[in-house]
N, C-alpha and C positions, 0 to 999 in steps of 0.2 A: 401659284407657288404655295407649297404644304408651310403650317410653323414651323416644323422642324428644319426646312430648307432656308427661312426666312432669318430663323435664330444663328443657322450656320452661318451666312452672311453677313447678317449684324458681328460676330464675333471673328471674322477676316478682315472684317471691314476697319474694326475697334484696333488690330493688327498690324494694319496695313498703315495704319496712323501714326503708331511707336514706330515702327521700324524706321517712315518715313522722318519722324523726329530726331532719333541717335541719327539717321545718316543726311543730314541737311544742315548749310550753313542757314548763318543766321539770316541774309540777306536772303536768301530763297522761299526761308520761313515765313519768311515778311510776307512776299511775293504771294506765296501759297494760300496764308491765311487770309488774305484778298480775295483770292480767287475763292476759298472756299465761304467768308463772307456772303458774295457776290451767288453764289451757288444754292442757298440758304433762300436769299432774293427769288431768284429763279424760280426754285420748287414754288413759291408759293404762287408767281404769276402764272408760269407751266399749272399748276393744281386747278385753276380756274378755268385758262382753257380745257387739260383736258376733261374734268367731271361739267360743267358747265356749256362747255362750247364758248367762249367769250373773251375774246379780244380787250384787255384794258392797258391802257397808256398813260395811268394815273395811279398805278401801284406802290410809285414812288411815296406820295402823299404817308402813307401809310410806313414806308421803310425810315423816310425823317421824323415823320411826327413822333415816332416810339423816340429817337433820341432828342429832339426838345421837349419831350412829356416828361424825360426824366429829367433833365437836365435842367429844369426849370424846377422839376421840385426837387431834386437835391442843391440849386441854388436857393432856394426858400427855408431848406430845411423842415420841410411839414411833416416827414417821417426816413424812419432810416430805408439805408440805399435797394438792402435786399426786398421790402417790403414794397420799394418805390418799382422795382423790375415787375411783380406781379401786378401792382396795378398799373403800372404805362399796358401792361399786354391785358389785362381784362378789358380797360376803358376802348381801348382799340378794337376789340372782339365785339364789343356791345354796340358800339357806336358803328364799325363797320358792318354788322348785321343789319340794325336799324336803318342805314344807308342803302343797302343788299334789299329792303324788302321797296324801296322806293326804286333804285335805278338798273333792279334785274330786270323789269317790268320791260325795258326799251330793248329791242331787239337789236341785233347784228351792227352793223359800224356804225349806227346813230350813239349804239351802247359806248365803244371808245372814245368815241368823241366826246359824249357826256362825262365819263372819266378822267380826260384831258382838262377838259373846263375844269370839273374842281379841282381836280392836282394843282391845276396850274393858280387856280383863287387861293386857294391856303401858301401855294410858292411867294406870289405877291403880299401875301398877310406876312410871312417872316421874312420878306423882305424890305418892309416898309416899320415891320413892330421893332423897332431900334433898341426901346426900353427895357421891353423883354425879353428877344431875340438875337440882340446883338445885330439886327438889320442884316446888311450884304457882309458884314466882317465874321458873321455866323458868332458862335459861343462856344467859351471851353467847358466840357464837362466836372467839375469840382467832386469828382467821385473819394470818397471815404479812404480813409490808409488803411482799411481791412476791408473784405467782401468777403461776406460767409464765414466768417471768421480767418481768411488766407489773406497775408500780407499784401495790397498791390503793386508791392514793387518787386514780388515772384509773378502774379498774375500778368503783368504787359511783358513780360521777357519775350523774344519770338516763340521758343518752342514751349511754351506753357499756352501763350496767347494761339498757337495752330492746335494743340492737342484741345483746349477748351471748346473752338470754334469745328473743330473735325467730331469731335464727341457731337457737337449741338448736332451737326450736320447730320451723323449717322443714327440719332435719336428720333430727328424730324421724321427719316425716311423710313425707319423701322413703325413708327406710330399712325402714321399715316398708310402705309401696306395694311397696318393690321385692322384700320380704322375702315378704306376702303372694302375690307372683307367682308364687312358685317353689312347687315340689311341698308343701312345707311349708303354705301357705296353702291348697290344695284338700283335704289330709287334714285339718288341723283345722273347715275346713265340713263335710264330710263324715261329721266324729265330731258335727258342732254340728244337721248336719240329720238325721241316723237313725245313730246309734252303735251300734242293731242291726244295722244293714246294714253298717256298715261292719267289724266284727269279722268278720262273714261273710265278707267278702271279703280276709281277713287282716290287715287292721290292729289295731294293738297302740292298744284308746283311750285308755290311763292315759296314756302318754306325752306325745301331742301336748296333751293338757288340762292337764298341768300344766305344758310349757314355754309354754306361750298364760300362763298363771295366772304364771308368773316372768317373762314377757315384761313381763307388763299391769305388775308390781311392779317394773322394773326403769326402766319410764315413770316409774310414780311416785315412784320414789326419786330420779330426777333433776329431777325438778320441788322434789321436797325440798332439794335441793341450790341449787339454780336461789335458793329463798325461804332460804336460810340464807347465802348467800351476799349477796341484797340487803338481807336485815335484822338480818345478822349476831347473831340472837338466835334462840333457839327456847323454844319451850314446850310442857307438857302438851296443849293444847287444839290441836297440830297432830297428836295421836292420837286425839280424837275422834271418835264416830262421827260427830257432827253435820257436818263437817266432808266426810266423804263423803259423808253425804246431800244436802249444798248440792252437789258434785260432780256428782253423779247427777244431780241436777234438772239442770242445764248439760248434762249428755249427752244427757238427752230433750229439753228445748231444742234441745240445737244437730241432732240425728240421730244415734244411731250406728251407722246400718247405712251409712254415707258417713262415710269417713276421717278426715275434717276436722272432723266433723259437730261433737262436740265441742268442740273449740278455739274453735268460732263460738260455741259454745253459752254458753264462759263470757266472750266477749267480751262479748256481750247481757246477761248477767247482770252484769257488774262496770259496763258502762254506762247498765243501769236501776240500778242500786244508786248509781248518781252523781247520774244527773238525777231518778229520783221523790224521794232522799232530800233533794232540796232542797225537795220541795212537798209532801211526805207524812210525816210520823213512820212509820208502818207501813207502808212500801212494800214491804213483804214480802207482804204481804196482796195488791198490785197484781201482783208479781211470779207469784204464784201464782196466781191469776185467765188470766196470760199463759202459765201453764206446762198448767192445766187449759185451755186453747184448745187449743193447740198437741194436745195430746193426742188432744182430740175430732176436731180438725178437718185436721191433719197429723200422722198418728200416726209417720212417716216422720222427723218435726223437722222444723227450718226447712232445714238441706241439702236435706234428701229433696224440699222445695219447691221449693226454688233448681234444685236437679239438673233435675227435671222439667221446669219454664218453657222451662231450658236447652236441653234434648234435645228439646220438645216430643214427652215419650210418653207415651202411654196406660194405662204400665205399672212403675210408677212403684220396683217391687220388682226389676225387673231393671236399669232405670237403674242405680239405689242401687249395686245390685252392679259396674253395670259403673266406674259412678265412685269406685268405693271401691278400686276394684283399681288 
């Protein structure tokens, strides 16, 4: 996909956000900004499978810790709030890189498992650190009566909180397109499709795997940020594994070898989770029934469906690529 095609898109995209703001109740907005939260999440576990190849069920870790990083220090007060945003997402970057050069090393499902265990060791840590943590009752976020100089009691309204959280969303995707373009993006396919081969020909694989792996963490730490900021509360069960694994499903739903695949993924999710649970107690059940389809019958996702229709081709693994780029 050319710039020029990419900037058209960012600015329908940016479009598609207002229009949906004037015409949505409140209560939808609510709903939406969930979903597109949640979507934000996605992109960044979807970014890891697909530049990586790599299953992880401990992304969570990373989606809570960004809102008890802050949340902790804007109860402390060690520095103001905006300042406090920039470093919960560096400290996250650096630490999950440094993590990235230790547990890319383990291949294929020993790798999610490994991920699982610490998700799940830091879940146990703020659920047992009462003092700090707030324990199992989690903690409310003590966020400033101004952000960036805007009031926050314009900032949580619904349709101020979906346009913030839709901007973030169509930022991610645009930077990340642009980010994938460059040499960066061809050696991490490269390590992701024969990492034998690619040594061969002198690349160094530990590197690119684990800034893909801080990459994918530093999505989701602002998606953590993005849900701390609308529900100015966090808790334990935002380090859950469970919590990635509803993730996951959203990224096989939506595609993640197509960019966006995700973000669609967990739209579809937050709005079956609206409308079966008005006529189903266990629509979870219905939901999974739509995820094992999806599977059998567009192993691609629903992008990878869409893409295809669109392009009308034959070849549905090169699309992917070319629309993902």
């Amino acid at each position: 996909m050319s710039i020029q095609r990419i900037s058209l898109s960012t600015a329908i995209a940016l479009g598609v956000g207002v229009a949906v703001t004037l015409g949505s109740s409140a209560n939808l907005l609510s709903l939406l900004t969930q979903a597109i939260i949640s979507a934000v999440f996605a992109i960044g576990v979807g970014l890891l499978l697909r530049q990586n190849g790599m299953v992880s069920f401990g992304h969570a870790l990373f989606f809570g810790s960004a809102g008890y990083f802050i949340g902790i220090m804007l109860q402390l007060k060690v520095m103001p709030a905006e300042a406090a945003i920039l470093v919960t997402l560096l400290v996250l970057t650096l630490t999950a890189f440094v993590m990235g050069l230790v547990i890319v090393r383990v291949p294929g499902i020993a790798f999610g498992m490994l991920t699982l265990a610490i998700g799940q060791m830091f879940y146990l840590t703020a659920s047992r650190s009462r003092g700090l943590t707030g324990g199992a009752d989690g903690m409310s976020i003590d966020w400033p009566s101004t952000l960036f100089g805007v009031p926050m009691s314009i900032l949580v309204k619904p349709d101020r909180m979906f346009l913030i959280s839709w901007v973030t969303l169509v930022l991610v995707l645009l930077l990340l397109a642009l980010l994938l373009r460059t040499r960066f993006g061809s050696i991490t396919e490269a390590v992701r499709d024969n990492e034998e081969r690619a040594r061969f020909i002198g690349i160094r694989t530990l590197w690119p795997r684990a800034a893909v792996y801080a990459l994918s963490a530093t999505v989701s730490g602002i998606a953590g940020l993005l849900s701390a900021l609308n529900t100015g509360f966090i808790s334990p069960e935002n380090l859950h594994w469970s919590l990635s694994g509803v993730t996951l499903m959203m990224v096989v739903v939506g595609g993640y070898k197509v960019l966006w695949g995700p973000a669609l993924g967990a739209v579809v999710y937050f709005l079956a989770k609206d409308i079966l649970g008005h006529y189903a107690n266990h629509w979870m059940t219905i939901f999974g029934m739509i995820l094992i389809a999806v599977i059998v019958f567009s192993p691609t996702g629903i992008a990878g469906t869409v893409a295809k229709l669109v392009r009308g081709k034959s070849q549905p693994g090169t699309l992917v690529k070319t629309l993902g780029h």
